[in-house]
C-alpha positions in Angstrom: 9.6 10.1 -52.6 6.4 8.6 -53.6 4.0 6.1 -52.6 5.8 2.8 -54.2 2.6 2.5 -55.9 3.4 1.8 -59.5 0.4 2.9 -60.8 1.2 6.2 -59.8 4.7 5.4 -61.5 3.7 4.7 -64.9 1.7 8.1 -64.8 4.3 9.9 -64.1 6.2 8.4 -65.9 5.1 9.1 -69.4 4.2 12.3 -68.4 8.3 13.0 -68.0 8.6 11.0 -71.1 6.1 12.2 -73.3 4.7 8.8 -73.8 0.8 10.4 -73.8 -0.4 8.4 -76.6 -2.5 5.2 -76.1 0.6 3.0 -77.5 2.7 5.0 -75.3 -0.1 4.8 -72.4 0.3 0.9 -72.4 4.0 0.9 -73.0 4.1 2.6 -69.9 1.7 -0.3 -68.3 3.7 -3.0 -68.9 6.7 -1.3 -67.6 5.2 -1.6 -64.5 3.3 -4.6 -64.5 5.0 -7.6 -66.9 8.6 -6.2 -67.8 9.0 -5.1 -63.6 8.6 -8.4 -62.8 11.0 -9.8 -65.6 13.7 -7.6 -64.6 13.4 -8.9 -60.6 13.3 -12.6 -62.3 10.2 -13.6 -60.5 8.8 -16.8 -61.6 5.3 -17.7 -61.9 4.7 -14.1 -62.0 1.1 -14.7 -64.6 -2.4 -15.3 -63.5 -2.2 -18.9 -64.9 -2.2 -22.4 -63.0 0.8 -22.7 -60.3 1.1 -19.0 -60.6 1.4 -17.8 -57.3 -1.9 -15.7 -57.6 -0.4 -12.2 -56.2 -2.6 -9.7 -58.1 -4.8 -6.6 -57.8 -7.8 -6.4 -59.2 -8.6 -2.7 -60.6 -11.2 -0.4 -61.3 -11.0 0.3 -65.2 -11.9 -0.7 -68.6 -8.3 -1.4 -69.6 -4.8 -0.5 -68.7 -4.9 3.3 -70.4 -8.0 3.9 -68.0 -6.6 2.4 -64.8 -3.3 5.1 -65.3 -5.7 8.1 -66.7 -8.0 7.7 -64.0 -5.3 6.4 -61.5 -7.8 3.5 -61.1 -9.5 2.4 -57.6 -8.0 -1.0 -56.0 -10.8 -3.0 -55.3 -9.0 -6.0 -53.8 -4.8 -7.0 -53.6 -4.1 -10.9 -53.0 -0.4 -11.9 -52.5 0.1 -15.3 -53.0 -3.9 -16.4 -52.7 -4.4 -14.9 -49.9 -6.6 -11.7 -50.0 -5.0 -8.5 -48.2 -6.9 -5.6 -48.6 -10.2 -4.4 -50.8 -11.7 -1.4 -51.4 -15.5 -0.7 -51.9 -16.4 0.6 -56.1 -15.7 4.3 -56.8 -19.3 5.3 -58.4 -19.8 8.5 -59.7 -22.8 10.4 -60.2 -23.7 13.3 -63.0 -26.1 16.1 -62.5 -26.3 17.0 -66.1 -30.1 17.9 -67.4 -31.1 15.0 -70.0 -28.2 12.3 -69.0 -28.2 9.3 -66.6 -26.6 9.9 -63.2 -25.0 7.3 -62.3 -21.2 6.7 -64.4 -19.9 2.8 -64.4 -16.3 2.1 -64.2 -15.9 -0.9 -65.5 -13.2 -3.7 -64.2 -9.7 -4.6 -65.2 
């Protein structure tokens, strides 16, 4: 079942375990992110020289966003090499007095 997407994981997730809070939120984003790569024992798994660079780069302000939001992929590298990008997700408001366009900022 699923998507193997584990973004999609981790908000689940704490929804089953009743993680909701923002300690909770980022518990559940380093479940996916550091400690799932700690428990496979991948090495040079970091964004850090001789890393092996395989990262996505998401659409949100910090890791409680990118699950609340489920936020937008804009690019996936594996290994240096860029596989797939997505164009920004903008959002526009048509509420009297307020500014339509919404940023999402970049995580």
């Amino acid at each position: 079942m699923g998507s193997g997407d584990m973004l999609e994981v981790a908000h689940m997730g704490l929804h089953v375990a009743q993680m909701t809070s923002q300690k909770g939120i980022r518990q559940c984003f380093d479940a996916v992110k550091v400690n799932a790569a700690k428990v496979m024992h991948l090495e040079n798994y970091c964004i850090a020289p001789g890393c092996d660079a395989s990262f996505m780069l998401l659409q949100a302000r910090d890791a409680v966003e990118a699950i609340r939001l489920r936020a937008n992929r804009l690019k996936v590298w594996m290994k240096g090499v860029l596989l797939a990008e997505t164009a920004e997700v903008v959002a526009r408001l048509r509420i009297e007095g307020r500014s339509e366009a919404v940023a999402l900022s970049l995580l």
